[in-house]
C-alpha positions in Angstrom: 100.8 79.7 112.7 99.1 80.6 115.8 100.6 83.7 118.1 102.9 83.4 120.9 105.7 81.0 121.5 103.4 78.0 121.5 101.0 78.9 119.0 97.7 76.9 119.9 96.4 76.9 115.9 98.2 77.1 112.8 98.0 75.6 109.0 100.1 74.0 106.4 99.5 75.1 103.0 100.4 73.9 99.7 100.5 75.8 96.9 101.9 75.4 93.2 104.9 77.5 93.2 102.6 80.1 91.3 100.6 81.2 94.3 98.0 79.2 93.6 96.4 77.0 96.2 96.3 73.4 96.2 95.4 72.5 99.4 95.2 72.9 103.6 95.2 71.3 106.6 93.8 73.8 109.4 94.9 72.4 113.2 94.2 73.9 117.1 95.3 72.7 120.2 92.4 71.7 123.1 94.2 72.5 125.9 92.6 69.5 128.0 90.3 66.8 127.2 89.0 63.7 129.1 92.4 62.5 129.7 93.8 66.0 131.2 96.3 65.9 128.2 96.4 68.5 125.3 94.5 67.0 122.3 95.7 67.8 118.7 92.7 68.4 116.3 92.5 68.8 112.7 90.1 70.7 111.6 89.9 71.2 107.9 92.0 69.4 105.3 91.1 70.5 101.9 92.8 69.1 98.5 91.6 70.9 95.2 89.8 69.1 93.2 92.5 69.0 90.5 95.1 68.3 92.7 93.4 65.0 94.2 95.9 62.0 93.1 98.6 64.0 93.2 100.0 62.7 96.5 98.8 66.5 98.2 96.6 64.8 100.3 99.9 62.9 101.9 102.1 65.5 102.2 99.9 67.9 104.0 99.0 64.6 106.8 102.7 64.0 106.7 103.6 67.9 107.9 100.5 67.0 110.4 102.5 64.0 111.7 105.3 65.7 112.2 103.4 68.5 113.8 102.5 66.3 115.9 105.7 64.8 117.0 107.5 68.1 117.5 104.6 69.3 119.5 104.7 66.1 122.4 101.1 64.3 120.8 100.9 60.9 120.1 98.3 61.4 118.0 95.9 64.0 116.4 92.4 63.6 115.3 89.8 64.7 112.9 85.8 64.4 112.0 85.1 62.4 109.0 81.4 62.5 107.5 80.3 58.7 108.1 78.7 58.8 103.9 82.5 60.5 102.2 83.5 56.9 101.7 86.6 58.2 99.8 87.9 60.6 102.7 87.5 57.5 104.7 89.5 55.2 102.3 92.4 57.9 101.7 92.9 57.9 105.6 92.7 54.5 106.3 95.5 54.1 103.8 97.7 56.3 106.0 97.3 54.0 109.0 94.5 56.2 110.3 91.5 54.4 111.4 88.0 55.3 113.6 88.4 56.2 116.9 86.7 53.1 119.0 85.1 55.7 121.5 84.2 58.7 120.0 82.9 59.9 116.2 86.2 60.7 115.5 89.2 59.5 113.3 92.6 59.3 115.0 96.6 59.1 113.7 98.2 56.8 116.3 101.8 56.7 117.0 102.3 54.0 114.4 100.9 56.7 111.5 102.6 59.4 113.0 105.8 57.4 112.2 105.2 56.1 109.1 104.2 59.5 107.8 107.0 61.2 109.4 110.2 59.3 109.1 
């Protein structure tokens, strides 16, 4: 995590007991957007390609949800290249879906829960 007692960046990182990575998801705060509210962004999430199906992918959006909901957001959001037609499945099958204004994808409250319980 980030420094201080509200760390504005931080990681979760899965590994396979061994030391060897199997993935990351790579978050910062932006201390105000548009609606004069903190926004939670994900930056990077990154699943080795040998550890795709292997349910990775979830648990590192699920320790994002709950990231989330310790940290006051009611969502987060992330960039998705509009062509990486699998990225865009995998997150839709969390609840995750475009954001309407923006280029962006978003976890509403509703994913946030469901990932989370």
């Amino acid at each position: 995590m980030g420094f201080g007692p509200v760390p504005e960046f931080g990681a979760f990182v899965a590994d396979d007991g061994m030391g060897r990575l199997l993935g990351m998801a790579v978050h910062y705060q932006i201390p105000f957007m548009h609606q004069m509210r903190p926004l939670l962004m994900m930056k990077w999430l990154y699943v080795a390609p040998e550890a795709r199906k292997l349910g990775v992918g979830r648990l590192l959006m699920q320790a994002m949800a709950r990231h989330a909901k310790a940290t006051g957001h009611e969502k987060f959001c992330w960039f998705v290249l509009k062509d990486n037609e699998r990225a865009q499945r995998f997150y839709r099958s969390l609840g995750a879906m475009p954001d309407p204004d923006w280029d962006r994808w978003m976890m509403p409250a509703e994913g946030i829960d469901a990932l989370s319980p």
